[in-house]
C-alpha positions in Angstrom: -33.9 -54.4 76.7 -35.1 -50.9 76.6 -36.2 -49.4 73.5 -33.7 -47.2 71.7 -34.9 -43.4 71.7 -34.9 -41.5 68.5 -32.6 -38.1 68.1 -34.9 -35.6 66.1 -32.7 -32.6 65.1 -34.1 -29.8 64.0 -33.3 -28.0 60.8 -31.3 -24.6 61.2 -32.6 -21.6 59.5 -31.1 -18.5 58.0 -32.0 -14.8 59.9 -31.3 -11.4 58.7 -29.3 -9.6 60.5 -29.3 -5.7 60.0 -26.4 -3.7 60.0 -27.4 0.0 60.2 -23.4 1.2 60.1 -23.1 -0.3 56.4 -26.6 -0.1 55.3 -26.4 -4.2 54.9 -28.0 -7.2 55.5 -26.1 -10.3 56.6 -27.5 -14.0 57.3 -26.1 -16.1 60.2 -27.4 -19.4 61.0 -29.6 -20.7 64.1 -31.9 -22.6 65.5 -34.2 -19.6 66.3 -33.5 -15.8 66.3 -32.5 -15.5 70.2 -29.7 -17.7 69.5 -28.1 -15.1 66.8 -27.5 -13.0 70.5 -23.8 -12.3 71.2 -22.3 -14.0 67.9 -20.1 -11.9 66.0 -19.5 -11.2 62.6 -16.3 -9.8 60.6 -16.6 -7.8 57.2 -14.2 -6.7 55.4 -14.6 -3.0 54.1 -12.0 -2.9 51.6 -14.2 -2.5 48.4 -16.5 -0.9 50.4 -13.4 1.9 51.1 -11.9 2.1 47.5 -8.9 0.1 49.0 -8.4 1.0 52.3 -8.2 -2.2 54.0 -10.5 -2.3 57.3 -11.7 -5.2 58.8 -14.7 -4.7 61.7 -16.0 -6.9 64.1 -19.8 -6.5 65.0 -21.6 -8.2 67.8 -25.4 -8.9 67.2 -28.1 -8.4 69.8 -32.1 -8.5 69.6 -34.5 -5.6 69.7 -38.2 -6.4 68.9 -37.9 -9.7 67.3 -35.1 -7.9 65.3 -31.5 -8.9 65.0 -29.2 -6.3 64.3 -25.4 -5.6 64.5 -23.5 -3.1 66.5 -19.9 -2.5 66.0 -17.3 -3.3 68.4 -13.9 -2.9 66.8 -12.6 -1.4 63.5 -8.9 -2.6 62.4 -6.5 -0.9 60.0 -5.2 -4.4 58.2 -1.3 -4.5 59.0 -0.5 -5.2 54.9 -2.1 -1.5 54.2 0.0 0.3 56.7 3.0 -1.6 55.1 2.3 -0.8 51.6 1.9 2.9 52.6 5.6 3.3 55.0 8.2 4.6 52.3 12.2 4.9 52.9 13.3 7.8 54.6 9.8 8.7 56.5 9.1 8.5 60.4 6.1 7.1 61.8 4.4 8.0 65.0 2.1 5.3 67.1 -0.1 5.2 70.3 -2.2 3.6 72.5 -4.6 4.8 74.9 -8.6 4.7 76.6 -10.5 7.4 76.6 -14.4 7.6 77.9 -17.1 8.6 74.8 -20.4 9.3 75.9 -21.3 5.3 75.8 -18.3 3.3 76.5 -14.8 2.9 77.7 -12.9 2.9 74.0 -9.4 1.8 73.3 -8.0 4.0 70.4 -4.6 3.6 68.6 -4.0 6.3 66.0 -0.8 6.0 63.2 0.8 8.8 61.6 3.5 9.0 58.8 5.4 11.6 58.1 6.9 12.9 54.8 10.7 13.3 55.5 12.6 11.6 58.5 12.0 13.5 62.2 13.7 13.9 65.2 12.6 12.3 68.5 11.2 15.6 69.5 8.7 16.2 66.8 7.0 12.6 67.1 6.4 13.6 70.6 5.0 16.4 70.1 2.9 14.4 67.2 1.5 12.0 69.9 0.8 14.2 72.5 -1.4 16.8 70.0 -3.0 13.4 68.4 -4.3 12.2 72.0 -5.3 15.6 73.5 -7.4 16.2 70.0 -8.9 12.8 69.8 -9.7 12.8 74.0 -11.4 16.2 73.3 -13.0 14.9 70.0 -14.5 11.7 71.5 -16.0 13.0 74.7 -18.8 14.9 72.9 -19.7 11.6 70.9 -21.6 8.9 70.6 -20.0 5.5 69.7 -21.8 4.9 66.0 -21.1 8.4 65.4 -17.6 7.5 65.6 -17.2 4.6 63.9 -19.2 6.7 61.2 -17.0 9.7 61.1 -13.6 7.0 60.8 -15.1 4.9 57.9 -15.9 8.5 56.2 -12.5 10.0 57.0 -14.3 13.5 58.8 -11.7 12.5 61.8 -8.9 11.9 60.0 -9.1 15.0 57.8 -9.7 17.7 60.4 -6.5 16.1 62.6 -3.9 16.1 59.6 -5.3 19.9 59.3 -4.2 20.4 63.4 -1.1 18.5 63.0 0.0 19.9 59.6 1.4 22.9 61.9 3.9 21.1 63.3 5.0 19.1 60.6 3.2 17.8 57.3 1.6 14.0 57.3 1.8 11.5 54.3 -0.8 9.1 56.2 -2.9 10.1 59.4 -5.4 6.9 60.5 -6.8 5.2 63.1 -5.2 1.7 63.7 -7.8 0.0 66.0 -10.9 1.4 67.4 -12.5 -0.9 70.1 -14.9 -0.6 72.5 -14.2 -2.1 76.0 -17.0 -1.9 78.3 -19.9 0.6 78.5 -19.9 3.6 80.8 -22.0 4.0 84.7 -24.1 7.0 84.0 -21.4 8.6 86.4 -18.8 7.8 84.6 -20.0 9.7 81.2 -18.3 12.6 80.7 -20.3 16.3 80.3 -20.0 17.9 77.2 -17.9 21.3 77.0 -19.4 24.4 76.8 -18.1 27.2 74.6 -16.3 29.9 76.7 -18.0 33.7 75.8 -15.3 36.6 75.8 -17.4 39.7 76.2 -20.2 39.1 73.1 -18.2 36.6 70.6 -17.7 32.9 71.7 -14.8 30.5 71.3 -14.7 27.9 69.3 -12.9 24.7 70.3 -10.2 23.1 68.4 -12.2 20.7 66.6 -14.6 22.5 65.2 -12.0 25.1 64.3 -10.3 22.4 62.5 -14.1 21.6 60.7 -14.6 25.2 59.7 -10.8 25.2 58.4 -11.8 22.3 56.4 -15.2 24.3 54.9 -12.5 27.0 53.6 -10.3 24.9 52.0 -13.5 23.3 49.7 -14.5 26.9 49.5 -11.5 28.1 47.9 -10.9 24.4 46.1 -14.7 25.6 44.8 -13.0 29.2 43.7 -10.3 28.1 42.0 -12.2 25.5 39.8 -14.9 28.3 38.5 -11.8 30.6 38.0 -10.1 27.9 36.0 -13.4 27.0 34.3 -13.8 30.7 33.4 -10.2 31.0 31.5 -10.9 28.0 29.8 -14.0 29.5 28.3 -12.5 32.9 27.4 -9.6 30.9 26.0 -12.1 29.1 23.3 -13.9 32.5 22.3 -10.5 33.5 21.5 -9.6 30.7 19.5 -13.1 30.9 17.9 -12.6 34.9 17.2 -9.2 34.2 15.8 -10.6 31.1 13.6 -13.2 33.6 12.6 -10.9 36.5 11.5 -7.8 34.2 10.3 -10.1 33.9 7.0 -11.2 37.8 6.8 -7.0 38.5 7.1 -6.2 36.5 4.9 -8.3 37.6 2.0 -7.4 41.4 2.8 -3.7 40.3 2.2 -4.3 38.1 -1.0 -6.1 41.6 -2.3 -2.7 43.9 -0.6 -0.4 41.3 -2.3 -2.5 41.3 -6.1 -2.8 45.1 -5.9 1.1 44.9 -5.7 2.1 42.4 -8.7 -0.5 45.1 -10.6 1.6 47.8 -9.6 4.6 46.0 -10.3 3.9 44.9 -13.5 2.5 48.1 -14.5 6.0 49.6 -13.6 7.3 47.1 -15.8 5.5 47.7 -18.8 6.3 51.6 -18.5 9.9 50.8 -18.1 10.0 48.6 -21.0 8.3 51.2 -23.2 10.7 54.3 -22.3 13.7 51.7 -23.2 11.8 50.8 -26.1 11.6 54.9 -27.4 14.9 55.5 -26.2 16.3 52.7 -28.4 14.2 54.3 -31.6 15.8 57.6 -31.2 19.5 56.2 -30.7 18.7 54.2 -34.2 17.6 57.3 -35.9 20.2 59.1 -35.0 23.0 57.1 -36.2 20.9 56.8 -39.6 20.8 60.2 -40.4 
């Protein structure tokens, strides 16, 4: 009879896991670091967001003995986009691929509107929402991207461009994944700014950056106009506190200097009906 062999399993450890998108630390389980490689790992952003409900799915690979977490897909939860729809409002959907200046990346933006639209205006919605976001994507990098959608600086400058044609209650991104990386042929060139005699044009998203600058700047203007009248309005209040006192001594003086007076014509009055009375008397004695 041979000799039953012994099992000896080995005890799993906990790694770190860096996510540099998050600023986080996550443990997974394993046998040894190497084999954390290709597991994924979902968090969910929601407090992270101040309610916004995003879920993203990171894949972890090894650099230098170093596990660390790149993401892969960002998703809008479904419950969030129905909390937000409201009777008598339109919304506007897509789906599309468009090249970045890593990877192959499947986008699907969602728009609501205010009011109900006709079939005409969400087309025009979807086409200006793909032909910004292809432009806008081409010049970046992938973290960048996930970066700008988790601190709304892609949604903002968007709702800006499309608040021409007709005023948004919502504009997100649904999903963001990436699908494959790009050949080095396949990576689109930047664009360059065209130059009309000396000044140069600026594209569209940038425009829609700097029109974003000018709305804080004025945002900025109002609030140190509004602070301004607040302040003049308390040294008034303060003068007038100030003087109410003064004013009303001045008229208890006006209204004692009158009862003098009065009286005063009183007593006279009195007197001359008192010397009239005396002559009448001794004139009907005599």
């Amino acid at each position: 009879m041979p000799k039953p062999t012994k099992i000896v399993a080995k005890r799993k450890k906990f790694f770190e896991v860096e996510i540099p998108l998050t600023k986080r630390k996550e443990e997974l389980v394993g046998n040894t670091i190497e084999d954390l490689k290709g597991k994924t790992i979902k968090l969910d952003l929601t407090r992270q967001l101040r309610g916004k409900s995003v879920e993203l799915t990171l894949k972890v690979k090894i650099e230098n003995d170093k596990a660390i977490a790149e993401p892969k897909k960002l998703t809008l939860m479904p419950y969030f986009i129905r909390r937000m729809i409201r009777k008598r409002t339109s919304y506007v959907e897509d789906s599309f691929t468009t090249p970045t200046q890593e990877s192959l990346i499947k986008i699907k933006p969602f728009l609501i509107t205010r009011k109900k639209v006709s079939r005409a205006v969400r087309k025009t919605l979807r086409n200006l929402t793909k032909n910004w976001l292809e432009d806008y994507l081409k010049e970046r990098k992938d973290d960048e991207i996930f970066n700008d959608i988790l601190a709304n600086r892609l949604q903002k400058p968007l709702s800006l461009k499309l608040k021409k044609t007709y005023p948004l209650s919502l504009c997100e991104i649904r999903v963001l994944e990436i699908i494959r990386p790009l050949k080095p042929e396949e990576v689109p060139k930047p664009q360059k700014l065209e130059i009309s005699g000396e000044k140069k044009k600026k594209p569209e998203i940038e425009q829609g950056l700097d029109q974003l600058k000018e709305i804080e700047q004025e945002q900025l203007k109002k609030a140190e106009e509004e602070i301004k009248k607040t302040q003049e309005k308390a040294t008034k209040i303060e003068k007038k506190k100030t003087e109410k006192p003064e004013e009303e001594i001045k008229k208890t003086q006006e209204k004692a200097v009158e009862i003098e007076e009065k009286t005063e014509t009183k007593t006279e009055k009195s007197k001359t009906k008192k010397e009239k009375t005396k002559k009448t008397t001794t004139t009907k004695k005599k």
